[in-house]
C-alpha positions in Angstrom: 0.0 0.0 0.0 2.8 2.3 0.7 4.3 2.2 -2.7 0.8 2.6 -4.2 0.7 5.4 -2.1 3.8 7.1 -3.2 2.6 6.7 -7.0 -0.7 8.3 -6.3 -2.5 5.2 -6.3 -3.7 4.1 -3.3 -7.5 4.5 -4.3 -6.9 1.8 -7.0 -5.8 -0.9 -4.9 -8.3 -2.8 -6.0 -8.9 -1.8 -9.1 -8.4 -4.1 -12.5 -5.6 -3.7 -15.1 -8.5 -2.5 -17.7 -10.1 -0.7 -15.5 -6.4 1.8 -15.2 -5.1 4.8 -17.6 -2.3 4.4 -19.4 -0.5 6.7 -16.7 -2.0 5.0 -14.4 -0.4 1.5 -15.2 2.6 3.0 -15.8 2.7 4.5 -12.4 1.4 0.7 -11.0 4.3 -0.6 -12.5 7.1 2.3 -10.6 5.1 1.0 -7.6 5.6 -2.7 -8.4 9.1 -2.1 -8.5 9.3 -0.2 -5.6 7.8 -2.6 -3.4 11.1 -4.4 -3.0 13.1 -1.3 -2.1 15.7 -1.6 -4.9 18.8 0.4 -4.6 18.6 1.1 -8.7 15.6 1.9 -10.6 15.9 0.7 -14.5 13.6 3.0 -16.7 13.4 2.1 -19.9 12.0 5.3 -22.0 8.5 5.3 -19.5 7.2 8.2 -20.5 7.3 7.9 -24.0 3.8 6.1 -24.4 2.2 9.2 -22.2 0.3 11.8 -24.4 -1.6 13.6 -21.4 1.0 14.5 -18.7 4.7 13.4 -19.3 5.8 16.8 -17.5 4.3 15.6 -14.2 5.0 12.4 -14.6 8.7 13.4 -14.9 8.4 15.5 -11.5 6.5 12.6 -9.8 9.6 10.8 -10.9 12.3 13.5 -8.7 10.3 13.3 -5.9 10.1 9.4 -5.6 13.8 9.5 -6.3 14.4 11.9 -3.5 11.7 10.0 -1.3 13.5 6.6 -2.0 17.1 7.2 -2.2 17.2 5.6 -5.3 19.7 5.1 -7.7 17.7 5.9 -11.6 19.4 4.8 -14.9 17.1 6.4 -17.2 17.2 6.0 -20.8 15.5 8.6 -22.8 15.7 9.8 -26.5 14.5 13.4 -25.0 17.5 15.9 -24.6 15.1 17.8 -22.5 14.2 15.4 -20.6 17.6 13.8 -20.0 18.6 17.1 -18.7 15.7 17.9 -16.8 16.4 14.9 -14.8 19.7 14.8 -14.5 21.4 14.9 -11.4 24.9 16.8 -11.8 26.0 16.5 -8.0 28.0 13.7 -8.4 
């Protein structure tokens, strides 16, 4: 429940694959992941099927990076996006 909660899905526990947005399984599968506390979070180009919202889903992303300590490799074909995520403090 906590993961679902940190992807903004907590009032869909119960909810059926079909019955989720496209976002929405997207974010169903970051909290999939997340439920085993990884140290590195593989993203394979998520947003790229997201028509609607790929600017907030790209925030939602920074803060459950911050949230989790996590460790994102990121691949993305979006210069914008490659540098609005980057993190240059290492």
């Amino acid at each position: 429940m906590e993961a679902l909660r940190q992807v903004g899905l907590a009032d869909f526990a119960d909810a059926y694959p079909r019955q989720l947005s496209g976002g929405m399984r997207m974010r169903a599968s970051v909290a999939r992941a997340l439920v085993t506390r990884p140290r590195v979070l593989l993203m394979d180009e998520p947003f790229a099927a997201l028509a609607r919202s790929p600017a907030q889903a790209r925030s939602h992303l920074l803060d459950l990076w911050q949230a989790n300590a996590l460790t994102v490799l990121f691949v993305t074909h979006s210069v914008f996006e490659s540098v609005f995520l980057a993190d240059a403090s290492w």
